[in-house]
C-alpha positions, 0 to 999 in steps of 0.5 A: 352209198359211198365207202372209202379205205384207209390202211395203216400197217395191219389196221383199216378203216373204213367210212361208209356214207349212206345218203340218209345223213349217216356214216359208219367209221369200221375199224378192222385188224391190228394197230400195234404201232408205236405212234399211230397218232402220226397217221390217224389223227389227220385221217380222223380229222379228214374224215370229221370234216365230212362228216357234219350234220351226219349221225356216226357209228364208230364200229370197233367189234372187228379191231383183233387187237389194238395197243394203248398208243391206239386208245387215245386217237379213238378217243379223241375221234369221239370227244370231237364227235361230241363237241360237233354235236354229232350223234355218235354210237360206239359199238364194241364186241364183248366177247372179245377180252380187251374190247371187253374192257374197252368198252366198260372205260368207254361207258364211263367216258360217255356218261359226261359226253352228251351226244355219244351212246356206246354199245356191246355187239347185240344191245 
């Protein structure tokens, strides 16, 4: 198993290699910045790379809190998961208000992406 840590300001990720094909993408704390696309959408393009022919799970359900700037490179993360065919899981804590409502966009999302399921914490 392998992990490496990125860190934004009060944000990090965290993508965990297992050697069974699969990967972990956790994000932790904050993202407020104003453009955060200037700093993740290369991390996530980096990190996509290695991650062909792996199943991932995007884990949100420790973010405290993220901006709306923050929503769309998530977003594309896991368009582009889908595009790669990549098996992708989601996971979301709904008992958190805003991840609350995340997660209900993002169900709707995936009902038109064929290789992304998303979750709340405990399905």
């Amino acid at each position: 198993m392998s992990t490496e840590c990125f860190e934004f300001d009060r944000l990090t990720i965290r993508v965990t290699r297992d050697r069974h094909a699969s990967a972990t993408i956790a994000w932790e704390g904050v993202s407020d910045a104003r453009n955060p696309n200037a700093f993740l959408e290369p991390l996530l393009q980096k990190i996509l790379a290695g991650l062909r022919a792996t199943k991932v799970t995007v884990d949100l359900r420790l973010l405290e809190y993220i901006n709306s700037a923050t929503v769309s490179p998530i977003l594309n993360l896991i368009k582009r998961c889908d595009t790669d065919h990549v098996a992708t899981t989601v996971l979301y804590d709904t008992g958190v208000d805003w991840q609350r409502v995340n997660y209900q966009c993002m169900r709707t999302i995936a009902r038109t992406l064929s290789h992304v399921e998303v979750k709340m914490h405990g399905e």
